[in-house]
N, C-alpha and C positions, 0 to 999 in steps of 0.2 A: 222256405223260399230260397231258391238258389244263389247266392251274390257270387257274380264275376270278380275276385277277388283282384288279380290280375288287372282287369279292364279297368278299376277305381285307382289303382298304384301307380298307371300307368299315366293316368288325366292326371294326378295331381303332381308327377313328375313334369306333364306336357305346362301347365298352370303355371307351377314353380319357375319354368326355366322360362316361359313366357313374359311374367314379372319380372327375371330377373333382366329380359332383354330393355323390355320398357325401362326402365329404372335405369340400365346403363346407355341407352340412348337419352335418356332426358336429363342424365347428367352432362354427358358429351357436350350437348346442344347449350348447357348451359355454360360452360366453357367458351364458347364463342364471344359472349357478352365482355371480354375483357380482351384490352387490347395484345398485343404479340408483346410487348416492352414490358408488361404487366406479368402476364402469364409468365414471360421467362422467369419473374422474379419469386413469383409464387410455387410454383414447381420445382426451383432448386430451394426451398426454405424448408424451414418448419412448419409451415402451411398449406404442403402440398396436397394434404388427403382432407382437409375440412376443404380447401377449393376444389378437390375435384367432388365433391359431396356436394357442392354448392354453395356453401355456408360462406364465403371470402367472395364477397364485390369490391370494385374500386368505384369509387366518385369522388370528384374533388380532390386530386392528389391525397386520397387517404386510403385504405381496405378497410371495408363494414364486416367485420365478424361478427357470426350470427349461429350460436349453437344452442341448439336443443337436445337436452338432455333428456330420453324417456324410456332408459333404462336405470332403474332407482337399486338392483340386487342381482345377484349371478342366479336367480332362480331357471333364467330361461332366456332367448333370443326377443323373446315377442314382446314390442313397448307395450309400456304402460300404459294409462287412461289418461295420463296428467305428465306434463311436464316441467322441467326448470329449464330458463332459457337463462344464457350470457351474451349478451352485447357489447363490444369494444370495438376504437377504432382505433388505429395507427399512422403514422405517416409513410406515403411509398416512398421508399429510396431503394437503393440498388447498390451490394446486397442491403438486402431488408434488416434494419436496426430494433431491435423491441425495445422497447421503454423502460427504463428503471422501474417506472412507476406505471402504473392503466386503470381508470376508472372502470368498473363494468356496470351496466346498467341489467339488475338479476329481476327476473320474473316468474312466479309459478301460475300453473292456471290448465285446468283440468279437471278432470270428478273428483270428491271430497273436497276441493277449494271453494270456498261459502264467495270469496271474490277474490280479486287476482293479488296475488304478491308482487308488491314492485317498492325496489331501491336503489340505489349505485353504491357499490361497494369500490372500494382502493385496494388492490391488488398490488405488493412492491415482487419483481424481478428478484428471486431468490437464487437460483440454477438455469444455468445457460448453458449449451455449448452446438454446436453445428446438429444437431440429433434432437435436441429438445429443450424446453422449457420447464420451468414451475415456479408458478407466480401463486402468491402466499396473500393471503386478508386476514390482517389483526385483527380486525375487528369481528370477523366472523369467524377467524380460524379454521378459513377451508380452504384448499388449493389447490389448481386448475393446473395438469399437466397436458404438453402436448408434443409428441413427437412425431421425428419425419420419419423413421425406422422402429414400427415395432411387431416385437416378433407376438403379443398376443397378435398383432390386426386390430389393436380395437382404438389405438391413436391416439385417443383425448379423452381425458379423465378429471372429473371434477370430483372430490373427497369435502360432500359440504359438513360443516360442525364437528371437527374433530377433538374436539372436548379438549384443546390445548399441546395435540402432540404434536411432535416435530417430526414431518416426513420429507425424504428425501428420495431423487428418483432412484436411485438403487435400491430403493425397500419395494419395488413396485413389486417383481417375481415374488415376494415372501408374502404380500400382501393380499396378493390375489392365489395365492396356495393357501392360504390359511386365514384365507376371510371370515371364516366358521368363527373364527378365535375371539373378532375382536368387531362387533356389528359400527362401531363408530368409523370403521375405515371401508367400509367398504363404499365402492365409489359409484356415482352417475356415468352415465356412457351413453354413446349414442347408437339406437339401431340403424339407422341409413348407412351409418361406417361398420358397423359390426358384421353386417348380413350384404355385404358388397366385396366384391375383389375388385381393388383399385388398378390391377393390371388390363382390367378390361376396358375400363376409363380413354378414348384417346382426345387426348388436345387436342382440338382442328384450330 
């Protein structure tokens, strides 16, 4: 039987760019939800690509971040079945201040989870600077980077249970070249950030 080989490459190109538009309208539209005093502060931060992803509301003079993690390995683009989420909130001020210290409230829950994992972990402020974040859990020994400039694209990285090592954001290029090396570091990530250009994003 003949197959139009052509005709199938060309639908799942039309499909592709079809989702891609939905997804970048429903983030747009999501944006609107926060006020112009808000957004300004979000958009020049370290928060500007989990807000335009969605994941940063404001209520009650706070931002509710909200990240789901459901890529668990560099095997491939496509989540997972299961994911880990982070939860924190902070106070809005202008420019936006991050906390020494932030509770996160951690949950997994997805296929192979028998029932949902839920804690709050303390995270202390290790690394700062106008570019990015990494905030450290003794108690778990994993930590949560997040920047405003990155050149993978992929923004926000969570490295859970790192058996005690001490990383810091300049090990991140080495980390992700030779992940093969060392399966303890390799980090969670998100695919709604991964598989999006944030240039498409506009703030109304």
């Amino acid at each position: 039987m003949y197959v139009n080989t052509n005709s199938i490459r060309y639908q799942l190109i039309f499909y592709t760019m079809l989702i891609h538009l939905v997804l970048v309208s429903t983030l747009t539209s999501e944006t609107k939800q926060i006020d112009e005093v808000d957004k300004g502060i979000l958009i020049n931060s370290v928060l500007r690509v989990p807000f335009l992803s969605g994941m940063v509301k404001s209520s009650d003079n706070k931002f509710e971040c909200n990240f789901s993690f459901d890529l668990h390995g560099f095997d491939c683009s496509a989540p997972d079945c299961y994911t880990t989420n982070l939860k924190f909130i902070i106070p809005i001020l202008n420019p936006l201040n991050f906390p020494n210290e932030i509770d996160i409230e951690y949950s997994e829950l997805g296929c192979g989870i028998d029932s949902i994992v839920s804690k709050v972990l303390n995270f202390k402020l290790i690394e700062e600077n106008s570019n990015y974040l990494n905030y450290y859990s003794v108690l778990e020994s994993s930590y949560l980077f997040i920047f405003k400039e990155d050149k993978h694209k992929e923004y926000v990285y969570y490295f859970p249970n790192t058996m005690g090592e001490i990383l810091k954001i300049s090990e991140l290029d080495s980390i992700i070249k030779n992940y093969n090396d060392n399966v303890n570091l390799v980090p969670n990530r998100i695919s709604k950030i991964v598989t999006l250009d944030y240039e498409d994003v506009k703030v109304e």
